[in-house]
N, C-alpha and C positions, 0 to 999 in steps of 0.2 A: 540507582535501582539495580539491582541484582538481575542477570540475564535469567529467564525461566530456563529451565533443567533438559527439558528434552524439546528436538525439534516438531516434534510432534503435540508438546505443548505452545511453543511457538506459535504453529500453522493458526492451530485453534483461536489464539490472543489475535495474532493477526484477521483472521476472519472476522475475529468482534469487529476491529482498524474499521474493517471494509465494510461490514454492516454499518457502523456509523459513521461513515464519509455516505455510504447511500443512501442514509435515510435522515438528511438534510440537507442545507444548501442547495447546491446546485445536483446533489444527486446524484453524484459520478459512480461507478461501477452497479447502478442501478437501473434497469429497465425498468419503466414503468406499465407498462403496454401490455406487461409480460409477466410480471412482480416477479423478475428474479435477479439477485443478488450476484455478483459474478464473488469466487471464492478458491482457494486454494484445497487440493486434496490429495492425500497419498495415496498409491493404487499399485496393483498387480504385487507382483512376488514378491521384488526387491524394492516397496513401498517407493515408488518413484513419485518424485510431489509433481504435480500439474496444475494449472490455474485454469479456471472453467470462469469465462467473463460473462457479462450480463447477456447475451445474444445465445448462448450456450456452446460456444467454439471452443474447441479444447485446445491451450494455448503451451507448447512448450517454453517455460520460463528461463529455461537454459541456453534461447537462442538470443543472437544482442543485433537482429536483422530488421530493418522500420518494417515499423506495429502495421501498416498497410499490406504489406507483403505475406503477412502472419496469420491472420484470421483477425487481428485483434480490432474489437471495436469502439475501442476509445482512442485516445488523443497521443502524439509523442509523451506528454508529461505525465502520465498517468502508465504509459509504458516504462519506461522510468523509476517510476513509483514503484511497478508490479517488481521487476528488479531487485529494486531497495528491499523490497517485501521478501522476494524471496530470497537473495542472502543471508539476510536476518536468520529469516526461518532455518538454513542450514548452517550457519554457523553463530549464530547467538549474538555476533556481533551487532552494536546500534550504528544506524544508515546514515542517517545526515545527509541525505542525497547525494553517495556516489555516484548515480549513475548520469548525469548532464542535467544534472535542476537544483535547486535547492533545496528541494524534500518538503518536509509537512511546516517545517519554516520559512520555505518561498514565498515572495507574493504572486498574484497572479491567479488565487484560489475560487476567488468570489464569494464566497462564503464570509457571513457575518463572524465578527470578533469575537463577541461570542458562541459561537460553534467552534471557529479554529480553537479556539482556548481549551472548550473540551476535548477535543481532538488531540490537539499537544499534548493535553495532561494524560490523557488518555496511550497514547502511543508511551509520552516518559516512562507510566508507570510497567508499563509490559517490557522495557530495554528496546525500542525502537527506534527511540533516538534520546539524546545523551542530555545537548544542551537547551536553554531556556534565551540562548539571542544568538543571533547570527550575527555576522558581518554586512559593515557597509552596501546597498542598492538591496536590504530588505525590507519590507515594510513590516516586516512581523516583528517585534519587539516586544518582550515581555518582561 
């Protein structure tokens, strides 16, 4: 898959990401109480990106400090996640879970096979992540 062009089309791709990990499964980066999406956005002068999570806490992505400390209101894995997210988005490269998980091919999601699948396919086609099987102690296998 050909990484998208500009980071700014990135953020965008990736927001779909996070729209649809929200609006199934288990619903992660999705308040329901609230119906808001958490998402990534560029802002002020020098378009600095920031991630605005489902609670509306404005989260600097740039920090690597536990997600408790933060504002942030989801889970270490999902911190992680954000992470993944957002190097992608500033430098185009696909994640694979750098940052202490295994990424959108870990087990551990809860989410039916069917949704991961979309999900996978979905992240491939944007350059989010690269490959279709992980290594040894994952249950994801495609």
């Amino acid at each position: 898959m050909k990484t998208l062009d500009t980071k700014f089309a990135r953020a965008e791709s990736i927001n779909e990401l996070i729209k649809m990990i929200g609006s199934q499964g288990r619903n992660f980066f999705y308040d329901k109480e609230k119906s808001r999406l958490s998402l990534f956005v560029f802002s002020g002068k020098k378009k600095r990106l920031w991630f605005f999570d489902k609670v509306g806490s404005k989260i600097n992505p740039y920090q690597s400090k536990i997600a408790n400390t933060s504002g942030f209101s989801e889970g270490g894995t999902l911190w992680s996640l954000m992470h993944d997210m957002r190097e992608y988005i500033l430098t185009g490269e696909p994640s694979n879970g750098k940052h202490g998980y295994s990424g959108l091919l870990g087990e551990g999601w809860g989410y039916s096979k069917k949704e991961m699948d979309q999900i996978v396919s979905f992240a491939k086609k944007i350059g989010f992540i690269e490959q279709s099987e992980i290594k040894e102690g994952n249950t994801y296998v495609k």
